[in-house]
C-alpha positions in Angstrom: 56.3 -81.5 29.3 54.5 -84.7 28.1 56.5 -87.0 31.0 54.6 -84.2 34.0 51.8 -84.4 31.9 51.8 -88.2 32.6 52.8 -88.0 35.8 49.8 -85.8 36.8 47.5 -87.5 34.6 48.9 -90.9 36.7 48.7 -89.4 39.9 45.1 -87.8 39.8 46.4 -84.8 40.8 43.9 -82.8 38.4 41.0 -85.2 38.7 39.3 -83.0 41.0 39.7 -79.5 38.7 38.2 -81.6 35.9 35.2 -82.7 37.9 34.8 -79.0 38.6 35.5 -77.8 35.3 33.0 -80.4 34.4 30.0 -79.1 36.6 30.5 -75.4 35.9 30.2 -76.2 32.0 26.6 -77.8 32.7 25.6 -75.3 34.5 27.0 -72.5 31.9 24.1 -70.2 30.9 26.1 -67.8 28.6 28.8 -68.1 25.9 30.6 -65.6 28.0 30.7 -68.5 30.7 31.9 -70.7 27.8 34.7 -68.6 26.5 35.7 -68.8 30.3 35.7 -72.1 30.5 37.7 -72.3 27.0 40.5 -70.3 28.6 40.4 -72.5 32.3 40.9 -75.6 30.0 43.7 -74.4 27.9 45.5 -73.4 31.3 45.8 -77.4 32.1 49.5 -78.6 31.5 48.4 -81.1 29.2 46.6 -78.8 26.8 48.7 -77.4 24.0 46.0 -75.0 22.5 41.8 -74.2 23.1 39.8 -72.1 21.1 36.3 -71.7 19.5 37.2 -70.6 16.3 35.8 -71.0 12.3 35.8 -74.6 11.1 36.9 -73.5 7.6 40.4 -72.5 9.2 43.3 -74.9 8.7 44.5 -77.3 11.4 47.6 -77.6 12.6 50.0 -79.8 14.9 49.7 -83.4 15.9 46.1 -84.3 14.3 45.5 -87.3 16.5 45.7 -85.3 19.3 43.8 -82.8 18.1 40.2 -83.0 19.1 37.5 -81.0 16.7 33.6 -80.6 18.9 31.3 -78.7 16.6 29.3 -75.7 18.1 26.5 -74.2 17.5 24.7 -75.2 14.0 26.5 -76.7 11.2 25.5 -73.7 9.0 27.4 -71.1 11.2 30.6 -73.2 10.8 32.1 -73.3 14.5 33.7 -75.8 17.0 36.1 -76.0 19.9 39.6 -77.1 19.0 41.7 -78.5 21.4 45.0 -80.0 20.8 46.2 -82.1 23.4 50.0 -82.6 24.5 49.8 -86.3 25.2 46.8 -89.4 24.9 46.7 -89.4 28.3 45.9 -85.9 28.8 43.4 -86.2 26.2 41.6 -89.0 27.8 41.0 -87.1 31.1 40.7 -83.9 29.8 38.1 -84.7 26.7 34.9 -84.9 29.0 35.5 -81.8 29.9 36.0 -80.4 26.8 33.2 -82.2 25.0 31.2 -80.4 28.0 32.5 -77.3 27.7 31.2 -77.3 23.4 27.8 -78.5 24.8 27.5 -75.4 26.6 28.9 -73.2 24.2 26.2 -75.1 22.3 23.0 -74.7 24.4 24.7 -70.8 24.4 24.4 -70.2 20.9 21.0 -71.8 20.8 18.9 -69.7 23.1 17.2 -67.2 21.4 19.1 -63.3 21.5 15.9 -61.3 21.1 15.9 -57.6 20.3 15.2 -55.5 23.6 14.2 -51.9 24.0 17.5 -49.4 24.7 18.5 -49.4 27.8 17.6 -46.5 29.8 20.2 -43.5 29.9 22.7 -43.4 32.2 26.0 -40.9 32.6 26.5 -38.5 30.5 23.3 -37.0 28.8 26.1 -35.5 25.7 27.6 -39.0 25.9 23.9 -40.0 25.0 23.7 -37.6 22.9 26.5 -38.5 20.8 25.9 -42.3 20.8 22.5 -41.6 19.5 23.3 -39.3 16.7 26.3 -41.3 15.3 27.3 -41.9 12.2 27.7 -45.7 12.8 24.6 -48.2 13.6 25.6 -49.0 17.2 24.1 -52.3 18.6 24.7 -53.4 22.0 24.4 -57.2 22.5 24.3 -58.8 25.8 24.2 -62.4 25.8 22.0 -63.3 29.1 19.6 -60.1 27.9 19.6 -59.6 24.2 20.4 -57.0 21.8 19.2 -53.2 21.7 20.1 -50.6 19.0 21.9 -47.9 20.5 22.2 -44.6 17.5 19.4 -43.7 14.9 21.3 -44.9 12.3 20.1 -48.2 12.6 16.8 -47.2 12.1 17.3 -44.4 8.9 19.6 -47.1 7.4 18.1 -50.4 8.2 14.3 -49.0 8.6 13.4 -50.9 12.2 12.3 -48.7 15.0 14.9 -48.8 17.5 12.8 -47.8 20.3 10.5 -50.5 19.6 12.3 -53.0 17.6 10.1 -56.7 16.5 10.7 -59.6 18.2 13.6 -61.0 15.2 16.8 -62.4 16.4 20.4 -59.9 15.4 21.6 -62.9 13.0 17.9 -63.6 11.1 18.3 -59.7 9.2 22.1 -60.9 8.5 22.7 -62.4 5.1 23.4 -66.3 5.6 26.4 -66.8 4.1 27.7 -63.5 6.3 26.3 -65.3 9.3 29.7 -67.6 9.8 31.7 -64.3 10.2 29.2 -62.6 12.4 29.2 -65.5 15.0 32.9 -65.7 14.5 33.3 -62.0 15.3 30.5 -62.3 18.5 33.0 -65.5 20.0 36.1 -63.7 20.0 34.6 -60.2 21.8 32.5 -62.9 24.4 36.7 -64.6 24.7 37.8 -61.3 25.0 39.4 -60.3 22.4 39.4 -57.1 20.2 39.1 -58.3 16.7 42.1 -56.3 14.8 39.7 -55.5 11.7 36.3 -55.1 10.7 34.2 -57.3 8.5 31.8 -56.5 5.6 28.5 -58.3 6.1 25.5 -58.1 4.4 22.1 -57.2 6.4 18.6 -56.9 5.4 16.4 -53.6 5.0 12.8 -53.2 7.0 11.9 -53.4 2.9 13.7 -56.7 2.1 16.8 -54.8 0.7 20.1 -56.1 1.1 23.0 -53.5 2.2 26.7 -54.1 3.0 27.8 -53.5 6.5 31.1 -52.3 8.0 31.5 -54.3 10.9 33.2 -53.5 14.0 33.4 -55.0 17.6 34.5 -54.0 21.1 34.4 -56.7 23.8 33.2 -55.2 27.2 32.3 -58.9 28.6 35.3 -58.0 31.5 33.3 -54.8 31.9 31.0 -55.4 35.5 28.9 -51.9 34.0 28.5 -53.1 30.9 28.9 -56.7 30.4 28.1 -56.5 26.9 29.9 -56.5 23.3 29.2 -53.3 21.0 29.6 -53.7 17.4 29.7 -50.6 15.2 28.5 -50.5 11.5 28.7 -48.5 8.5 27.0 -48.7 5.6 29.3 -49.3 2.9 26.7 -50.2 -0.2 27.6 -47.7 -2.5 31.5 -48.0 -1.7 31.5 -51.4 -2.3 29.3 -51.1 -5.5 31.8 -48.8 -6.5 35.2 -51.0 -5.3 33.6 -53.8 -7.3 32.6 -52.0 -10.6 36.4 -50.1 -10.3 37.6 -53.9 -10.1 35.9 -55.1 -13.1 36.9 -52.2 -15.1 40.5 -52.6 -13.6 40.6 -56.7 -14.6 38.6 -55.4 -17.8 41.7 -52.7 -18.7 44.6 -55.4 -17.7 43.1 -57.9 -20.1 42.9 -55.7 -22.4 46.4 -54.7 -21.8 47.3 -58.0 -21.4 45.8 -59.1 -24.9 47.5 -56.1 -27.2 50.0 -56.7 -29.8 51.9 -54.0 -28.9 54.4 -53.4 -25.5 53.3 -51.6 -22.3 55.8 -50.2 -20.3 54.4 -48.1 -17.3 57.5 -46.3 -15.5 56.4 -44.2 -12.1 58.2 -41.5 -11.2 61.3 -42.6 -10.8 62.1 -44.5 -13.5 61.4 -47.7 -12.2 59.0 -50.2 -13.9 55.8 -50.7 -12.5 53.6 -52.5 -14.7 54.9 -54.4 -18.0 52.5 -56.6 -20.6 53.3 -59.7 -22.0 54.1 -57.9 -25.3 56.6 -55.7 -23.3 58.6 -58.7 -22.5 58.0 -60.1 -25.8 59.6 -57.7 -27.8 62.5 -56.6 -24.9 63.5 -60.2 -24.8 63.3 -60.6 -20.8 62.7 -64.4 -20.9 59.3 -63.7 -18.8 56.8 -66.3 -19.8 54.0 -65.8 -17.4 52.9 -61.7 -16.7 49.2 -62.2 -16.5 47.3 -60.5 -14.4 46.4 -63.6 -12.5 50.5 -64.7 -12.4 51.5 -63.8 -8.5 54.5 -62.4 -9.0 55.9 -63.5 -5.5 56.0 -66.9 -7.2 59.5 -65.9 -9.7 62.5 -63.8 -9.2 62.2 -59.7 -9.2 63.2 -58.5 -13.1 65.9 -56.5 -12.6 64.5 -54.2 -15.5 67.9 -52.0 -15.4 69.6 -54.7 -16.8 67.3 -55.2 -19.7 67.4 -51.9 -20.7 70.9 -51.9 -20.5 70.8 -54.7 -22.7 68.7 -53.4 -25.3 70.6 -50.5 -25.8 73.9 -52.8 -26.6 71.7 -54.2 -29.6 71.0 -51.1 -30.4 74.4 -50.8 -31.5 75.0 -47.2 -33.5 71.6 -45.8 -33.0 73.1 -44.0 -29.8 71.2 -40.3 -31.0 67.8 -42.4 -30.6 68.7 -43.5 -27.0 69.9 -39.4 -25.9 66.6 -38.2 -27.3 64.6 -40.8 -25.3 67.1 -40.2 -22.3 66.3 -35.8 -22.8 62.6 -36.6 -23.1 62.7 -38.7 -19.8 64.3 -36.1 -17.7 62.6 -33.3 -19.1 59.5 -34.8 -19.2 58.7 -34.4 -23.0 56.7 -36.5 -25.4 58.8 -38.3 -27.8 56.4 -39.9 -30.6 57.6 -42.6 -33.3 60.9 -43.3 -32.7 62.1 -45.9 -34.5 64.9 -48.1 -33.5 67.1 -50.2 -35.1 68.7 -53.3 -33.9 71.6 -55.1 -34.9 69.9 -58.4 -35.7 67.2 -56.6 -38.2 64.2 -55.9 -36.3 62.7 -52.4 -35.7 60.8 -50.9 -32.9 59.2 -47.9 -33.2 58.5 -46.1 -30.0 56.5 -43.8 -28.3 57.3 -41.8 -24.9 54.7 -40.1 -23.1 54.7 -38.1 -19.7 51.6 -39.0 -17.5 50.8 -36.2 -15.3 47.9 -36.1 -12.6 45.2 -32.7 -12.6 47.1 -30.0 -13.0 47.7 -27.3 -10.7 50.0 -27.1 -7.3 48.0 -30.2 -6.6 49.4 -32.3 -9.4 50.7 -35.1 -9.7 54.0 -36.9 -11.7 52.2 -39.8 -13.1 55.5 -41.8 -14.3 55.7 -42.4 -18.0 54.2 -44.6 -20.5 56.1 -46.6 -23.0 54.8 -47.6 -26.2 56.1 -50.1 -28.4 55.4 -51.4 -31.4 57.2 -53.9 -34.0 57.3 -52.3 -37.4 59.9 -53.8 -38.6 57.7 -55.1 -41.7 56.2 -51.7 -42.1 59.8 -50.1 -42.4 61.1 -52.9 -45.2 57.6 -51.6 -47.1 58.7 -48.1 -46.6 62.1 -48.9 -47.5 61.0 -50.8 -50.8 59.0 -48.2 -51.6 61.5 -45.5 -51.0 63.8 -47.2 -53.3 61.0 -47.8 -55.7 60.3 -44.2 -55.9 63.9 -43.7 -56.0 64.1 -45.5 -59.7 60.8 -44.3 -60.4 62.0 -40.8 -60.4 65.0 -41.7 -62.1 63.3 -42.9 -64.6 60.8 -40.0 -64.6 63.7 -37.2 -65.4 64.9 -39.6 -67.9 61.3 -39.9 -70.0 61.3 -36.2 -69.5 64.2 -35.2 -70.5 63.9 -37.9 -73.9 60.2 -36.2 -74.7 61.8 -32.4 -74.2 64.7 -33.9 -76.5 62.2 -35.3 -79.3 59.9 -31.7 -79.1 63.4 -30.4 -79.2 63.9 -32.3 -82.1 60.1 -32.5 -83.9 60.4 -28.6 -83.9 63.7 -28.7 -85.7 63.0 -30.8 -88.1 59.6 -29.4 -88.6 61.1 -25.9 -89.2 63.7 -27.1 -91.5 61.4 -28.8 -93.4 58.5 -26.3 -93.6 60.7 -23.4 -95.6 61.4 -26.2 -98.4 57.6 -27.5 -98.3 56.6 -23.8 -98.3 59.0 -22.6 -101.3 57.0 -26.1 -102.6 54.1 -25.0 -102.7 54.3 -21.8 -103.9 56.1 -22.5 -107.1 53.7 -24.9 -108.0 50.9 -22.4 -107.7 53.5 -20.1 -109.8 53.3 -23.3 -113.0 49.8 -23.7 -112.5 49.6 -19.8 -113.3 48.2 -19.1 -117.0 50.6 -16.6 -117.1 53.6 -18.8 -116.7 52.4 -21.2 -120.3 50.0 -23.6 -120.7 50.2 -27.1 -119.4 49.6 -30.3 -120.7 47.0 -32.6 -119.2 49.5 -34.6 -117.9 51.6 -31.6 -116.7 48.7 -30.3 -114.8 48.0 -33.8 -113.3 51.6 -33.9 -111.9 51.1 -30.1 -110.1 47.9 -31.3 -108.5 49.7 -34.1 -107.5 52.6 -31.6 -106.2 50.1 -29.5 -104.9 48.2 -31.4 -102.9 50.8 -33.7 -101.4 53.0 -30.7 -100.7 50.1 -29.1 -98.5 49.6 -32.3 -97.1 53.0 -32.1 -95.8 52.7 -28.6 -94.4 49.2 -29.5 -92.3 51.3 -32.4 -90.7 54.5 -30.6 -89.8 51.8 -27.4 -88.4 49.8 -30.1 -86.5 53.1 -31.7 -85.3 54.8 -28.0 -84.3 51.4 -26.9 -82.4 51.4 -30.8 -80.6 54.5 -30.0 -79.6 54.0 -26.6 -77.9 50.9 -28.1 -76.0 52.9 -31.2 -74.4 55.8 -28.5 -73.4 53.1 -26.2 -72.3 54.7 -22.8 -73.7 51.7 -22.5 -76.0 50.1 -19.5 -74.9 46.2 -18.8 -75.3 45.1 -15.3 -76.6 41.5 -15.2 -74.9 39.1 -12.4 -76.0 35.6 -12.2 -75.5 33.6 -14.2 -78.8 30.4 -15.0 -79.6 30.3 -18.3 -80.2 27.2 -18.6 -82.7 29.2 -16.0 -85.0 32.0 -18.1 -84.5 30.6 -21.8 -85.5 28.9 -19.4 -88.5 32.1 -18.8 -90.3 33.7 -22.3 -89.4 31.0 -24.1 -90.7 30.5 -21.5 -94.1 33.9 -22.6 -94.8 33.3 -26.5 -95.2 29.7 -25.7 -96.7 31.5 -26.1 -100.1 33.2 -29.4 -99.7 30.1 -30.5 -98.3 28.1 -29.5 -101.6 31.0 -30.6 -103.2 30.6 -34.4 -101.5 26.5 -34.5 -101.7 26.7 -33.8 -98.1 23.9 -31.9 -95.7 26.1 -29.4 -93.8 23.4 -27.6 -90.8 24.0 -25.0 -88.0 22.0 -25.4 -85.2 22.9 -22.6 -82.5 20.9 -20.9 -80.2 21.6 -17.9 -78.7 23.6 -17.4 -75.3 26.2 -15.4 -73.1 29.5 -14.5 -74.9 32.2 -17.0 -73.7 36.4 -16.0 -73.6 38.7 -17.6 -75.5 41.5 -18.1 -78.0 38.9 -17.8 -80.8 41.8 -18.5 -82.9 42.4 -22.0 -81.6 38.6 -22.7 -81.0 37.9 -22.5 -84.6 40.5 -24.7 -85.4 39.2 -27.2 -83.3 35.6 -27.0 -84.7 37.3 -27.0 -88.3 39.1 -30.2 -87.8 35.9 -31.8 -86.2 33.6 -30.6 -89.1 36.2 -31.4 -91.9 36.6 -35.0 -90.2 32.7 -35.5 -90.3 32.6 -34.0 -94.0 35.2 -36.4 -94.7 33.7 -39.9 -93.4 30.0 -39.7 -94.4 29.0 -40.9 -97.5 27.2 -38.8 -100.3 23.8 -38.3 -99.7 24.8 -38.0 -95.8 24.2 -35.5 -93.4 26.4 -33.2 -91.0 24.7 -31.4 -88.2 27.2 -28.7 -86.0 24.7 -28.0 -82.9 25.5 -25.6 -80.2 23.6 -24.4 -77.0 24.6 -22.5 -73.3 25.0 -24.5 -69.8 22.7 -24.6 -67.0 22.3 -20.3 -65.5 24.8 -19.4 -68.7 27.5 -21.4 -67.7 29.9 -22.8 -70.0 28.7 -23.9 -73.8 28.5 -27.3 -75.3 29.3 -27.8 -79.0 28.1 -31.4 -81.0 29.0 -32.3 -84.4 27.2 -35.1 -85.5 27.4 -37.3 -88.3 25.7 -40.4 -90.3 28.7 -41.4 -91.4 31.1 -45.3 -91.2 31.1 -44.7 -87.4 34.2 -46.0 -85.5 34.9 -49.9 -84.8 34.3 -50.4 -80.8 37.4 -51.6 -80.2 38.8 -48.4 -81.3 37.4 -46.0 -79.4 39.9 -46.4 -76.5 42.2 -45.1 -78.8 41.2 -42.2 -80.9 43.4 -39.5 -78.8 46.8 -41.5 -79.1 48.7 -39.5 -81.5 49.0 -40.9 -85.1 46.3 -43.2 -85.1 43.7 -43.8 -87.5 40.7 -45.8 -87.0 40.9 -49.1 -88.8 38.1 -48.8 -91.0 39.2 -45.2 -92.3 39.2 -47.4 -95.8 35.9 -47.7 -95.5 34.1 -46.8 -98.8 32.0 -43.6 -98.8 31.7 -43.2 -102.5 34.4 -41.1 -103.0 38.3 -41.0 -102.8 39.1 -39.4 -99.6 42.9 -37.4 -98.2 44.1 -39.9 -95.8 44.4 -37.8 -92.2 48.0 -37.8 -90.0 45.9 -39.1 -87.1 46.6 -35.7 -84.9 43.4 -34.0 -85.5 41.8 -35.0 -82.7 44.6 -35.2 -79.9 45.6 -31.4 -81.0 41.9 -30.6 -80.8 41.5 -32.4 -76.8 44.8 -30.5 -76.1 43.4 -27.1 -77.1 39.6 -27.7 -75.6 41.1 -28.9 -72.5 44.2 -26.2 -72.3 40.9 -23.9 -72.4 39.4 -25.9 -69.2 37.3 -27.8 -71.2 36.5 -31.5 -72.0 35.9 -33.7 -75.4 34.5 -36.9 -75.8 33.1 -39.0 -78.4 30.3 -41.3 -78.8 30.4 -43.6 -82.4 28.3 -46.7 -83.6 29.9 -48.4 -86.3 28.0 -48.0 -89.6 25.5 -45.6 -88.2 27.6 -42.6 -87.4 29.5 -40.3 -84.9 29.3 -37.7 -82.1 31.7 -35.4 -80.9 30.8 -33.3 -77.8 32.4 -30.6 -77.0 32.2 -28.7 -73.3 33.7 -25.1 -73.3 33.6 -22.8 -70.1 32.8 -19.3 -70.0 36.1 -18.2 -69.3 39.3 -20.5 -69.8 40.7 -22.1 -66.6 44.3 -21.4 -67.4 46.4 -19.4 -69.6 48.7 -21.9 -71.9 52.2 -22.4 -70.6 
């Protein structure tokens, strides 16, 4: 090829088709005269390739033969290429190329003004139709101008195609769109059908920008029409949407993307369709780049068969976990936490759900979605914890089973001990009978001594039997309807003696209210203790005040007995319900000897108030004197046991 090339170049066998080719392109009036001219030059031998086309596009072959003539202005981005086959071609054949951009040039330049329809020839319904299209319809001739063919153009773009203003097609079409528009205009005036349509963005009658389907058909070749037709849609709000559906879709896949936890999107086949970073993290594929922007043309296919395949070796015994994942799959089921084990420690727990499109005979299988999640930290918590529990409750049964052995064994002894204590007693109110002989003072010092020790001995091993029965819960309550005020009556009548006895105020405040049920048995006990305690710590000269009054509507009752006795040290409040303690300043002087208490008064007393539903609490300042609060309900909460 390039030896004839130089041969004819030599021989100036072509000189005259150049000169020709020459005068035609100076005398070129349209581009549709250029184009032609682009396609008599490319059929010379020693041209390789001619076109008009987009200066952004790469270049190819032998670059210093290839020749680059700009058309048109720089802003639309266009030029003649031609490459040549050998220099001496190019040097004969470049004048007429360079001629041949010039007129392509001068082409471009003249001004393509908008012209009124053409009138109506054919077909009236083929009229018809063309004006009532869907799509903006614009007919451009390049010797005459353009002309706006459908009413479209004028209800989308606002200008009155029957009497359109005096603008140029390209000055309502956004610049940066107007590259591709003059692209699109050269290769119908070559032509050529372009093989797809191009979004460009044109302006409103109102200075509105909207986004343009573009189409082209060339009818150049056509001696009836002579023209090319481009065909638009308007494509705003499908664009808008396109775009916003992108964002969200980028948005979601970073998202995805960013999550500690494994994606795995199966469609409907089991194959693996979309994976996240975590997915491969955790599965072990040796993946390192699955970002969205990663083009996975760039790497080997994952063959993801064999990495399931894989994890389920690791898996090793946990072959149950695998056949409910593998029923799930084929019957389409949700599987939800399933944890699996693997052989080197680490857990995943997993989830399997079925993705279904809208239901109905119209829906879709939507694949599956795999979720996966390490938790192998979570499970060596639980695991602790199990085991912790475990000994807990072990240790538990043991604590209960040692306290129902020591009740077992408080009762026994208590019962042994109270038929001795009891015989005790009563023989030493038998001596201190007249009847039985006079005493001697020393004789009848001993018997009080007896005597009082002895029934010192019997309260404890009572208190100690009763605290027993409340911590195994088989004491049963006997509730009866009881007026309370006739009950704190005869409680506090009782201690009114001691009291006197002591040089101690003893007062009843109670007012009057609704009848409460109770164990009025165990009640009074509760108030006697409480009473006798405050008797027992004020000093003579002191005072004791029992008060009493009804809830809120008639609900409940609270009970105070109040004191201006030694009080109780601060640091001992915490522990005045632990059984067998005794305040430490219990020493205290109050001007007279006192009986030393066993220290279960008031734990026996909370255990009662509270078997009854109740509560107790105390309030105490050192050295000025103590409260105890009782609140009762009207009826008990429970029954004891």
């Amino acid at each position: 090829m390039r030896g004839e090339t130089d041969r004819l170049v030599d021989t100036g066998l072509i000189e005259g088709a150049v000169v020709d080719l020459v005068v035609r392109a100076a005398n070129a009036a349209t581009v549709v005269d250029a184009q032609r001219l682009v396609a008599e030059l490319r059929s010379f031998s020693g041209v390789r390739s001619a076109d008009i086309v987009p200066a952004v596009l790469p270049a190819v072959g032998e670059l210093d033969l290839l020749d680059r003539l700009p058309v048109g202005p720089a802003q639309w981005g266009q030029e003649l290429r031609v490459e040549f086959s050998a220099a001496p071609a190019r040097a004969e054949l470049l004048p007429a190329a360079s001629e041949i951009a010039a007129a392509a040039d001068r082409a471009l330049a003249q001004p393509c003004r908008a012209v009124p329809p053409p009138p109506a020839h054919g077909s009236p319904i083929a009229w018809a139709i063309t004006g009532g299209a869907r799509a903006m319809i614009v007919l451009v001739d390049p010797a005459r101008g353009w002309s706006a063919l459908s009413d479209s153009f004028t209800k989308v773009l606002g200008y009155d195609r029957h009497r359109p203003a005096d603008f140029r097609l390209l000055d309502i079409v956004h610049p940066d769109d107007r590259p591709a528009a003059v692209a699109l205009f050269l290769a119908c005036c070559a032509g050529r059908v372009p093989d797809h349509a191009v979004d460009m963005r044109v302006c409103t009658v109102n200075g509105r920008w909207r986004t343009v389907e573009v189409g082209a058909r060339s009818f150049v070749d056509d001696a009836d029409v002579g023209a090319v037709v481009f065909f638009g849609l308007d494509v705003t709000a499908q664009r808008d949407a396109e775009r916003a559906a992108r964002v969200e879709q980028q948005r979601l896949a970073r998202l995805v993307e960013t999550m500690d936890d494994g994606l795995l999107m199966l469609d409907e086949g089991g194959h693996v369709c979309l994976a996240n970073r975590a997915a491969h993290k955790l599965l072990d594929t040796g993946m390192l780049d699955v970002s969205p922007e990663h083009d996975p043309d760039d790497a080997e296919p994952l063959d993801w068969s064999q990495v399931i395949e894989r994890t389920i070796t690791r898996l090793g015994h946990a072959s149950a976990h695998v056949d409910r994942l593998r029923i799930g799959f084929r019957t389409r089921r949700a599987v939800i936490g399933e944890e699996l084990a693997f052989e080197d420690g680490r857990v995943l727990e997993l989830d399997l759900v079925p993705v279904t499109g809208p239901a109905g005979p119209g829906g879709t299988d939507g694949g599956t979605l795999i979720h996966l999640r390490d938790v192998t930290a979570r499970v060596a918590v639980r695991r602790g914890l199990e085991e912790r529990s475990r000994g807990l409750e072990e240790r538990n049964q043991a604590l209960v089973e040692a306290t129902a052995l020591n009740n077992e064994f408080i009762a026994s002894v208590s019962h042994e001990l109270r038929g001795p204590l009891s015989s005790v007693v009563a023989f030493s109110h038998l001596l201190g009978d007249s009847t039985s002989g006079e005493l001697s003072e020393d004789q009848q010092t001993y018997l009080s001594v007896i005597d009082r020790n002895a029934n010192r001995l019997l309260r404890l091993i009572e208190d100690l039997l009763l605290l027993s029965r409340l911590e195994a819960r088989t004491l049963q309550l006997k509730p009866t309807p009881t007026r309370l005020p006739e009950l704190l009556t005869v409680a506090v009548t009782e201690r009114i003696p001691a009291a006197g006895a002591a040089g101690i105020d003893l007062v009843l405040e109670c007012a009057e209210g609704p009848d409460i049920v109770c164990d009025d048995t165990r009640v009074h006990q509760v108030v006697d203790n409480l009473v006798s305690n405050a008797v027992k710590f004020t000093p003579s000269g002191g005072r004791v005040t029992v008060k009493a009054w009804p809830g809120p509507d008639g609900e409940g009752w609270s009970v105070a007995v109040a004191d201006s006795g030694v009080g109780i040290p601060a640091a001992d409040l915490p522990r005045l319900f632990s059984a067998f303690f005794r305040g430490s300043n219990v020493t205290a002087a109050v001007g007279r000897q006192v009986m030393p208490g066993t220290g279960l008064g008031l734990v026996v007393s909370r255990a009662i108030v509270e078997l009854h539903g109740g509560s107790i609490s105390v309030a105490s300042t050192e050295g000025v004197g103590t409260t105890v609060t009782l609140s009762l309900p009207t009826r008990p909460a429970r029954n004891g046991g």
